[in-house]
GUKOLMAR-240343 format. One line per field, with one value per residue (C-alpha): y negated, x negated, z; residue number from 1. Coordinates in Angstrom, 3 decimals, padded with zeros to 6 digits. Layout:
// residues N
c2: [Y,...]
c1: [X,...]
c3: [Z,...]
num: [NUM,...]
This chain:
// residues 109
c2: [-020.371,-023.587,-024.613,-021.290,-022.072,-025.478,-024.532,-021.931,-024.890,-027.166,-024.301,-023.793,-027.516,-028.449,-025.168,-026.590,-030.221,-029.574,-027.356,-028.990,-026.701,-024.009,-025.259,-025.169,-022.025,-020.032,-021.721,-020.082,-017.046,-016.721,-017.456,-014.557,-012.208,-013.518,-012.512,-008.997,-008.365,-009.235,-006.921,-004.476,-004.683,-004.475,-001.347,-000.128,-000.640,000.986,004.008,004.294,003.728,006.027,009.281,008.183,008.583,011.939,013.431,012.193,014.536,017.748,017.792,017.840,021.570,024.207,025.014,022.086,019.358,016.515,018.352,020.657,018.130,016.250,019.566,020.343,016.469,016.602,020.289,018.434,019.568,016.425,017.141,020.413,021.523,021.896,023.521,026.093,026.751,027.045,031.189,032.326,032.406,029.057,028.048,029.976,028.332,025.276,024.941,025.046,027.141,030.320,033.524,032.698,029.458,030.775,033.550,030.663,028.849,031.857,031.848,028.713,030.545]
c1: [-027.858,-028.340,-024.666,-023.287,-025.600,-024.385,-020.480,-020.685,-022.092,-019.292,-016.553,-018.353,-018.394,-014.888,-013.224,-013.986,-013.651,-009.917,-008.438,-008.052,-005.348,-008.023,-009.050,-004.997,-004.455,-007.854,-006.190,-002.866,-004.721,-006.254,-003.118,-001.772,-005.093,-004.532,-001.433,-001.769,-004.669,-002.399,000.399,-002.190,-003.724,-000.212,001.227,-002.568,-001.684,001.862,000.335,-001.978,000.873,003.407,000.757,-000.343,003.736,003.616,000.860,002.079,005.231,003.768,001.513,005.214,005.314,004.148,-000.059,-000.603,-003.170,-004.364,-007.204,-004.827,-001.808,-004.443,-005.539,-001.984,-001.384,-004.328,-003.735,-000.150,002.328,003.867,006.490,007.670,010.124,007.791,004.810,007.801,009.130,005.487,004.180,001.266,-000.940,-000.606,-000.776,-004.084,-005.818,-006.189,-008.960,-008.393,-005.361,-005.745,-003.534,-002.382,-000.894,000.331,002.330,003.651,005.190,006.570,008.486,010.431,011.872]
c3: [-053.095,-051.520,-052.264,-050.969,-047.958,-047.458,-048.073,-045.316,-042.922,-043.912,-043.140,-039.496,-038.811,-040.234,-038.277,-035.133,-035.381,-037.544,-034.738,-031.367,-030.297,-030.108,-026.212,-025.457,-026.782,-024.967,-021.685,-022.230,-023.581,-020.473,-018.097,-019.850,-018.870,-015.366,-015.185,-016.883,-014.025,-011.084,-012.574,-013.113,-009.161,-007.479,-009.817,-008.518,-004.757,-005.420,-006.236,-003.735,-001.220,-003.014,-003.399,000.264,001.164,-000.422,001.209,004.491,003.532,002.574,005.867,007.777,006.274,008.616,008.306,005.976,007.150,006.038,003.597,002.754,001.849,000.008,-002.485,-003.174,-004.251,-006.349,-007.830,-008.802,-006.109,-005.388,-003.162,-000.686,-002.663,-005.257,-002.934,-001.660,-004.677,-006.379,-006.965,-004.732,-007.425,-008.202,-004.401,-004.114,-006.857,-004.996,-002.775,000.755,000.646,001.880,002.134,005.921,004.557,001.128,003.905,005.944,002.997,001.937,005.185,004.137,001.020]
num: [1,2,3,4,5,6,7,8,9,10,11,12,13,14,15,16,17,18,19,20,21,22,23,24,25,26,27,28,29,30,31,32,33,34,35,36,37,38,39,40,41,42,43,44,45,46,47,48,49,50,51,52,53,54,55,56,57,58,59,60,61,62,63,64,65,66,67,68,69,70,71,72,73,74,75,76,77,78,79,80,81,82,83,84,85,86,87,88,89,90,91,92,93,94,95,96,97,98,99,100,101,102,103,104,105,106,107,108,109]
């Protein structure tokens, strides 16, 4: 028991004094993490800008606002062609679009 004890002491100790590539390798390891964050923070910000772009678009149709363009974005109408094209039912299922605005959209057919 007390050999087992002492063996599993000895593999502890000798692990880290054989391996001094182990504080090289945590550096790199973490360059890499650094890296993978800033990728992950600008692709963030690109989206933001890019769904920000779209709803800036579908308040240029005709009774959409700001609330409005931002319901349709969320409810997964990403562009106008795809709110015009989209079936009243569909359009009145998000909220904050009402039948006035479903009939001006209609207009555009």
């Amino acid at each position: 028991m007390i050999s087992k004890f002492l063996s599993k002491l000895k593999s502890i100790l000798f692990k880290s004094a054989v391996s001094p590539e182990t504080p090289l390798k945590k550096e790199k390891k973490a360059a890499k993490s650094a890296k993978t964050k800033t990728k992950t923070k600008t692709k963030t910000k690109t989206k933001t800008v890019n769904s920000k772009k779209n709803i800036e678009t579908l308040t240029t149709l005709p009774g959409v606002g700001a609330k409005s363009a931002k319901a349709l974005y969320e409810a997964g109408f990403k562009t106008t062609k795809a709110v015009i094209a989209a079936d009243e039912k569909d359009l009145l299922a998000v909220s904050g679009v009402g039948i006035n605005l479903v009939k001006k959209l209609k207009k555009l057919k």
